[in-house]
PAFIPA-393669 format. One record per residue (C-alpha): residue number from 1; residue in three letters; z, x negated, y negated. Coordinates in nm, 2 decimals. Last residue first. Layout:
residues N
VORO:num:residuo:Z:X:Y
VORO:NUM:ala:Z:X:Y .
...
***
This chain:
residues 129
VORO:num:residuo:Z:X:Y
VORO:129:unk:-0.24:-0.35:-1.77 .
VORO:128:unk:0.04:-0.64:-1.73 .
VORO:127:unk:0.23:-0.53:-1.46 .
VORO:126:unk:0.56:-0.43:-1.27 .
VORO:125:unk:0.65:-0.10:-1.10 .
VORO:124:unk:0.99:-0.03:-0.92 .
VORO:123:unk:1.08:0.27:-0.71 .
VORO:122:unk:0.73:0.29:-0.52 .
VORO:121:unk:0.79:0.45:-0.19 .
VORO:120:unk:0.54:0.24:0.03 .
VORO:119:unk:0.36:0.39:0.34 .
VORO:118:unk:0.20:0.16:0.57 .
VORO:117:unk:-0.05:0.33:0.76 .
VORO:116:unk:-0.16:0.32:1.14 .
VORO:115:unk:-0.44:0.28:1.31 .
VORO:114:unk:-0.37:0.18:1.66 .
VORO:113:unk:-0.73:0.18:1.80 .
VORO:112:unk:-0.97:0.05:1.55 .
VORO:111:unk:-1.08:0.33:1.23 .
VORO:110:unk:-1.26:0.09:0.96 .
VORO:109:unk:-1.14:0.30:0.65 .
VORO:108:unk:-1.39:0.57:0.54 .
VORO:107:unk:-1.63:0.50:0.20 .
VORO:106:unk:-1.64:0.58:-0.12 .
VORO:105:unk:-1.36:0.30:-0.22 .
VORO:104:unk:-1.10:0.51:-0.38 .
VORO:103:unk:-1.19:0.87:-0.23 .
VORO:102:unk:-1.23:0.67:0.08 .
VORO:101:unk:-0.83:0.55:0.08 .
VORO:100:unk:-0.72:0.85:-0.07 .
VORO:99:unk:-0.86:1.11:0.21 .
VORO:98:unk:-0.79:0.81:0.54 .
VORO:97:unk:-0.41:0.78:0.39 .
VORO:96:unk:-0.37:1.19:0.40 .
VORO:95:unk:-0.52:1.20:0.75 .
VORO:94:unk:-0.30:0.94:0.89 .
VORO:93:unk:0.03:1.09:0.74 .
VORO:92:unk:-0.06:1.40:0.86 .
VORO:91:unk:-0.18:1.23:1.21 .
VORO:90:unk:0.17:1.04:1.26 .
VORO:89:unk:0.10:0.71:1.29 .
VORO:88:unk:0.34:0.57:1.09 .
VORO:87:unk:0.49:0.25:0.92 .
VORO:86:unk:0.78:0.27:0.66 .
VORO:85:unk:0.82:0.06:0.32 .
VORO:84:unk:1.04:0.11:0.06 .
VORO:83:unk:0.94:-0.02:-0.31 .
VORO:82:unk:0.71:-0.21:-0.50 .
VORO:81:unk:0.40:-0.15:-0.69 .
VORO:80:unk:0.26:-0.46:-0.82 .
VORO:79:unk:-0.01:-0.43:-1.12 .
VORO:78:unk:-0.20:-0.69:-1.27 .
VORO:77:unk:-0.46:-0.73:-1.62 .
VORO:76:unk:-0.56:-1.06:-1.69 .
VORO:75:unk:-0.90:-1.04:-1.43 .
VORO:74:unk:-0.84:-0.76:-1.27 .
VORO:73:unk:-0.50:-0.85:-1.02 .
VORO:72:unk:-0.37:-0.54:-0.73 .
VORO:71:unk:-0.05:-0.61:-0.58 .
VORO:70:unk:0.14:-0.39:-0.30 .
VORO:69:unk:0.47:-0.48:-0.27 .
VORO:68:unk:0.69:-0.44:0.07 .
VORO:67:unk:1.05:-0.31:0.14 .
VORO:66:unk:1.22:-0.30:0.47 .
VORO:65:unk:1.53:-0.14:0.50 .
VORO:64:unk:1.56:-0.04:0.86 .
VORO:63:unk:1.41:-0.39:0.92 .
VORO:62:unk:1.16:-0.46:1.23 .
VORO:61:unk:0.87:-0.23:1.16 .
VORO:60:unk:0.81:-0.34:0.80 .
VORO:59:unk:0.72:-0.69:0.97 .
VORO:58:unk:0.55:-0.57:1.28 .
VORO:57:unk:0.33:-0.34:1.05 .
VORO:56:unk:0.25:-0.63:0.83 .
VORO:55:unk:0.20:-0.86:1.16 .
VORO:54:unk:-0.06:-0.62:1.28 .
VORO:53:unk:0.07:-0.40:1.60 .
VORO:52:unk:0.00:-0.07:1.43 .
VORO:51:unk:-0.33:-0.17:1.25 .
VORO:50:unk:-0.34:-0.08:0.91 .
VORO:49:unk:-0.51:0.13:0.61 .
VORO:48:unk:-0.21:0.06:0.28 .
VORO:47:unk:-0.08:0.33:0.16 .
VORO:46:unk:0.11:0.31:-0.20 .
VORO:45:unk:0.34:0.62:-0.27 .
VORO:44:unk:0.52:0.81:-0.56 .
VORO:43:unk:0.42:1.13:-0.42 .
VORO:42:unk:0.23:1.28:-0.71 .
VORO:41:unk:0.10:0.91:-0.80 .
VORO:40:unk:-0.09:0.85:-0.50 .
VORO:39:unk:-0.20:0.51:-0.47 .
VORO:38:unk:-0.42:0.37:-0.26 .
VORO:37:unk:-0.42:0.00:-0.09 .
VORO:36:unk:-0.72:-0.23:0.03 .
VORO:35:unk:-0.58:-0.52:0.21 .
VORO:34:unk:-0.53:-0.94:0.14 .
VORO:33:unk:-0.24:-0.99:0.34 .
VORO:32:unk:0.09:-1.21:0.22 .
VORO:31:unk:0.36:-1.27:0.45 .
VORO:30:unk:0.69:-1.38:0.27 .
VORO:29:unk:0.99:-1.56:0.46 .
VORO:28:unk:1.29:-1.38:0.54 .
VORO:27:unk:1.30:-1.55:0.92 .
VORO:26:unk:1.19:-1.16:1.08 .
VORO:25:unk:0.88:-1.14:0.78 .
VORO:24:unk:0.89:-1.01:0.47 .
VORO:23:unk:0.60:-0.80:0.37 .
VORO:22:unk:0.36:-0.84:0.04 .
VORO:21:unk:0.04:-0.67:0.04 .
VORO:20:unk:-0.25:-0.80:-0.16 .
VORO:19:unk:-0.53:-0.62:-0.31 .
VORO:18:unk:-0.92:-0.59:-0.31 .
VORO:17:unk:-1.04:-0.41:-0.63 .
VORO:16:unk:-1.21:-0.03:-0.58 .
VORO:15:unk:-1.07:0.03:-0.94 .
VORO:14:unk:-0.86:0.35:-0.88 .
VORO:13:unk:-0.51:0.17:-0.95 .
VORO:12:unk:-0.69:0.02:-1.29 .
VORO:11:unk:-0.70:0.32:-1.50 .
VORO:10:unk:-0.33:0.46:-1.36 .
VORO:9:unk:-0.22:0.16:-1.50 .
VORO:8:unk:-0.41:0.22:-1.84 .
VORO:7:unk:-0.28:0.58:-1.84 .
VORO:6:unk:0.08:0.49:-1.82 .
VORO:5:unk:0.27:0.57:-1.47 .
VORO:4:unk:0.44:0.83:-1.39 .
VORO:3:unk:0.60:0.80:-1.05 .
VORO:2:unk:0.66:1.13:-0.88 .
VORO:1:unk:0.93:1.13:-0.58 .
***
């Protein structure tokens, strides 16, 4: 699904800005990571660069309908891009994660055993940009 987004979003999703990820965990409380996330606005996704057995993966893991928010804050400007939220480590899925993630930051994601990434399927997009 394609997201279209306004230029001056789009501007700030390839700032190289640490972000936070929202999961909900087992007891429907919040969990809250600081992570670096990409966006891929052909797809309609947000990847976030995980660990398998991390307690976001775990999290989105245990619900069939888990949903998580990725947020990103510049100074006034914000974005949260919310939606769906599935875990893989299929190597497709992997490979297109690692591509975004170091064309946003210029460099690889740390690669530890159990990588994994957290695919989001934005359907609802909130902001000040």
């Amino acid at each position: 699904m394609s997201v279209l987004l306004p230029p001056a979003a789009e501007a700030l999703l390839i700032e190289r800005d640490t972000c936070t990820l929202t999961t909900i965990r087992a007891d429907g409380t919040p969990h809250v990571a600081p992570v670096r996330f990409t966006w891929d606005p052909t797809s309609g996704l947000a990847r976030v660069m995980t660990v398998f057995n991390r307690a976001k993966s775990r999290n989105i893991r245990s619900r069939a309908d888990s949903r998580a928010v990725a947020c990103q804050v510049s100074e006034a400007r914000w974005i949260s891009l919310e939606g769906g939220a599935v875990v893989s480590t299929d190597p497709r899925r992997l490979a297109a994660g690692i591509q975004l993630y170091t064309k946003r930051y210029w460099t690889p994601p740390p690669t530890p055993p159990g990588l994994a990434v957290i695919e989001i399927a934005v359907d609802r997009v909130l902001g000040l940009y």
